[in-house]
VEXVEXLUM-600369 format. One record per residue (C-alpha): residue in three letters; x, y, z. Coordinates in steps of 0.2 Angstrom, whole numbers, plus 2048, in hexadecimal, padded with zeros to 3 digits. Example, Ala and Ser with C-alpha at 12.3 -4.5 7.8 and 13.67 -1.06 7.14 Angstrom:
2
ALA83E7EA827/SER8447FB824/
***
This chain:
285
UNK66B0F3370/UNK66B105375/UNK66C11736F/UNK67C120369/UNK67F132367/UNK677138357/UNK66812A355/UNK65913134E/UNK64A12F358/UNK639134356/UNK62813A35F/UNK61713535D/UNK60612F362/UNK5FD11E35D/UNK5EF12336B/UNK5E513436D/UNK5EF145368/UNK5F5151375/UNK5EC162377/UNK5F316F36E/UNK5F617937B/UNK607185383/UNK608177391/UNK607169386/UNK613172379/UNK620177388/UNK62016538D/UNK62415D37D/UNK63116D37A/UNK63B16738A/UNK63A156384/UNK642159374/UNK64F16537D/UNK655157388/UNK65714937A/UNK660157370/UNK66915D37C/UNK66E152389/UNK66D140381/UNK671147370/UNK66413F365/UNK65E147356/UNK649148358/UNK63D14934E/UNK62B14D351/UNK61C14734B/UNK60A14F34A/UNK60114134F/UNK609145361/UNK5FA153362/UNK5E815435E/UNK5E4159348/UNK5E416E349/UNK5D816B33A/UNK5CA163344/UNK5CF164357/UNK5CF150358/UNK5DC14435A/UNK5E4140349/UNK5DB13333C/UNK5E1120340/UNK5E911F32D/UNK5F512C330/UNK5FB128341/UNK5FD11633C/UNK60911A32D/UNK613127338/UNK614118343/UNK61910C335/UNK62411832C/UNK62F11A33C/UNK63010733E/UNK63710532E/UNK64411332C/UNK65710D32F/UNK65911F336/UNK64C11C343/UNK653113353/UNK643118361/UNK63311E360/UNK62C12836F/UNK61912636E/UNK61413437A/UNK60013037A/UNK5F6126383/UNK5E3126387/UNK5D811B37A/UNK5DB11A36A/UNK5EC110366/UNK5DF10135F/UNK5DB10B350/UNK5ED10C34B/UNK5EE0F834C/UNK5DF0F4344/UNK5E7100332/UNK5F50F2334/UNK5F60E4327/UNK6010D4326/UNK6080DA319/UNK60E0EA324/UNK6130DE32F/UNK61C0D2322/UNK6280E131F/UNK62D0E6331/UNK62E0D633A/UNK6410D633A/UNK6450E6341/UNK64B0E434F/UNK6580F4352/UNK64B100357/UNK641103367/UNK63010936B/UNK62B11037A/UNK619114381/UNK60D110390/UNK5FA110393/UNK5EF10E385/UNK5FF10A379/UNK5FF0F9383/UNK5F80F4374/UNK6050F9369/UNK6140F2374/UNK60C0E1371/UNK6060E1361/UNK61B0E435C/UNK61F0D636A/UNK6170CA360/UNK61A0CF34F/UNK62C0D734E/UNK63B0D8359/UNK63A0EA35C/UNK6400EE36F/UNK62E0F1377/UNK62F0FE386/UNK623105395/UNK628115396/UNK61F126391/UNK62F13038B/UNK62B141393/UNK62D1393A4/UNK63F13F3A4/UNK6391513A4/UNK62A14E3AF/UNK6321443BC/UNK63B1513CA/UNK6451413D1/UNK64E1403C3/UNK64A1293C4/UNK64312C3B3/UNK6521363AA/UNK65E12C3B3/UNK65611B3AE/UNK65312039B/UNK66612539A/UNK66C1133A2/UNK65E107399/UNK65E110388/UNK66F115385/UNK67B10C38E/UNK6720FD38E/UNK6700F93A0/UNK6600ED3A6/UNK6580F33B5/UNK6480F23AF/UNK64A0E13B4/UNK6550E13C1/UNK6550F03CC/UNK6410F13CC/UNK63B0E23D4/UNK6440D63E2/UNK64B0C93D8/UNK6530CA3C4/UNK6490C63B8/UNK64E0BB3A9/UNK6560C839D/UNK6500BD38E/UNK63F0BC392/UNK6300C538A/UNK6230CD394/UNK6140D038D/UNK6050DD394/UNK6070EE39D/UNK5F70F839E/UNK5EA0ED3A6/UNK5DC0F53A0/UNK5E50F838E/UNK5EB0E738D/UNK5DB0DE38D/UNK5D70E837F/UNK5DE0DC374/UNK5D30CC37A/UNK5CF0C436A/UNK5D90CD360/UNK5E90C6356/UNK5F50D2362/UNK5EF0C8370/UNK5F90B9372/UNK60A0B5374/UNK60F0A3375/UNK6230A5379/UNK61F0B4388/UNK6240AF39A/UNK61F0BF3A4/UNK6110CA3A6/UNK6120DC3AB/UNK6000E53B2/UNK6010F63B7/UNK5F41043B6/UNK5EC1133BA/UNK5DA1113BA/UNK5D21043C3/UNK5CD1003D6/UNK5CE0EE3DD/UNK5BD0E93D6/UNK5C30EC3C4/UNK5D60E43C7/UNK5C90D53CC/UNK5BE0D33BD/UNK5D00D93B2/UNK5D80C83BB/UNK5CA0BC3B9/UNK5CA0C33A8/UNK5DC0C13A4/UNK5DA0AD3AE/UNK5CB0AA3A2/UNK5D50AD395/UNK5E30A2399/UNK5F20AE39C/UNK5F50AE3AD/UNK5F60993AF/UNK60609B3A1/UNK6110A73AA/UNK6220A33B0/UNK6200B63BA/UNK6130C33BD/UNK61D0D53BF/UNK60D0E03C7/UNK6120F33C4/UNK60A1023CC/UNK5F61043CC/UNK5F31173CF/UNK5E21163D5/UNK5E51063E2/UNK5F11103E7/UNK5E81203EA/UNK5D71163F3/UNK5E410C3FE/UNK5E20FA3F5/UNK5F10F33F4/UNK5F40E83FF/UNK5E00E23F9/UNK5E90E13E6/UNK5F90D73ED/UNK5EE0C93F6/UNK5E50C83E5/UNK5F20C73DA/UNK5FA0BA3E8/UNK5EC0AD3E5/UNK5EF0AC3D2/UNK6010A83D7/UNK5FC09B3E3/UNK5F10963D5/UNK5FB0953C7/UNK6100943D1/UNK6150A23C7/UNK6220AF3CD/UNK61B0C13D3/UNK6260CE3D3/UNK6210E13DA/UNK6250F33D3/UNK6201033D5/UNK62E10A3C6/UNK6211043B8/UNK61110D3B7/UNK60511E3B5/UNK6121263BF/UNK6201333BA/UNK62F1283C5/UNK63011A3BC/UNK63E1103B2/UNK63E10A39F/UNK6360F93A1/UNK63C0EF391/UNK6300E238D/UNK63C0D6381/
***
């Protein structure tokens, strides 16, 4: 599955609103100029990409959730580019009802893309359609001066090419299998929660950006406690933006090693998935 020339596409946020500021508005103005423009999609945009002008807060949880829902279930729709992140991508799973769910589990010509906080969506739709499920935060391609981003949008979602699991760690991973996680932090928000687990899953993805050695310790007994980490074939750890920044990798490694030589899974590393702008579309199914 890919994008052609002429797919419709939308943006919009599950998780909090952008400021409604010149930056902001400049940013997701280039956005829509090079999806126009360069990959010829038709865009549309959503208000629940910025904060409610009304009341200066991030838009009520109904709303974004039917914006959500509605895009899942148009034909015309083939990706949505949710564009926020931060805390409050729960809300928009908890106005979702089986019966919602009833009438888009068969989709399965559409992707979603998002990262951070919409972890939580990425894996709610892993488990209860067969959406395409992607970490990626679109406006990367316009962000990233290196151009890895731009580049790896065009050869992942339009001409179908998988180095999100080939190119990005040192040896291919199973095209078939789904991978389940992303955020760290954001994934564990679904303990206990129906969205949580995923019996046919192989692989798990951690990445983050938050979070010192301390917290990938207590986030790794957490995940082992609950019985994740003895059922993966492979573990693919992504960038950690603050191990990174205090030096702790090699710390985060050796810890994520003693899992493996706990539980024989495969590790793979990369630093294209993650809070950074260089990063590739990580498809997750």
């Amino acid at each position: 599955m890919h994008l052609n020339s002429d797919d419709e596409v939308i943006l919009l946020g599950c998780s909090n609103g952008l400021d409604l500021d010149e930056q902001v508005r400049l940013k997701i103005t280039s956005l829509y100029d090079c999806l126009v423009n360069e990959f010829d999609l038709k865009v549309h945009i959503s208000p629940t990409i910025y904060i409610d002008p009304i009341n200066n807060e991030t838009h009520d949880a109904t709303y974004r959730k039917e914006e959500l829902y509605n895009a899942l279930i148009d034909p015309n729709i083939k990706a949505i580019f949710d564009l926020s992140g931060g805390d409050l991508a729960l809300e928009v799973l908890n106005q979702f009802t089986e019966d919602d769910w009833r009438a888009i589990e068969s989709i399965s010509d559409k992707f979603y893309l998002g990262y951070s906080d919409n972890t939580v969506i990425i894996n709610a739709l892993l488990l209860k359609t067969n959406v395409k499920a992607v970490n990626f935060l679109a406006t990367n391609i316009i962000k990233d001066n290196t151009g890895v981003a731009k580049d790896s949008f065009k050869r992942v979602l339009l001409n179908n090419e998988r180095i999100d699991r080939g190119s990005t760690t040192p040896n291919k991973i199973e095209e078939s299998a789904i991978i389940i996680g992303g955020n760290i932090r954001c994934y564990l928000k679904l303990a206990g929660t129906p969205y949580f687990n995923l019996d046919n899953a192989e692989g798990l993805l951690l990445e983050g950006q938050s979070g010192d050695i301390n917290k990938m310790r207590s986030y790794l007994s957490q995940l082992d406690l609950l019985n994740i980490l003895d059922r993966m074939k492979f573990v693919v750890i992504g960038h950690f933006s603050e191990i990174k920044e205090k030096g702790q990798e090699d710390e985060l490694y050796k810890l994520v090693q003693t899992y493996q030589n706990k539980y024989n899974f495969k590790l793979y590393f990369t630093d294209y998935v993650g809070h950074h702008e260089a990063v590739y579309p990580f498809i997750m199914n």
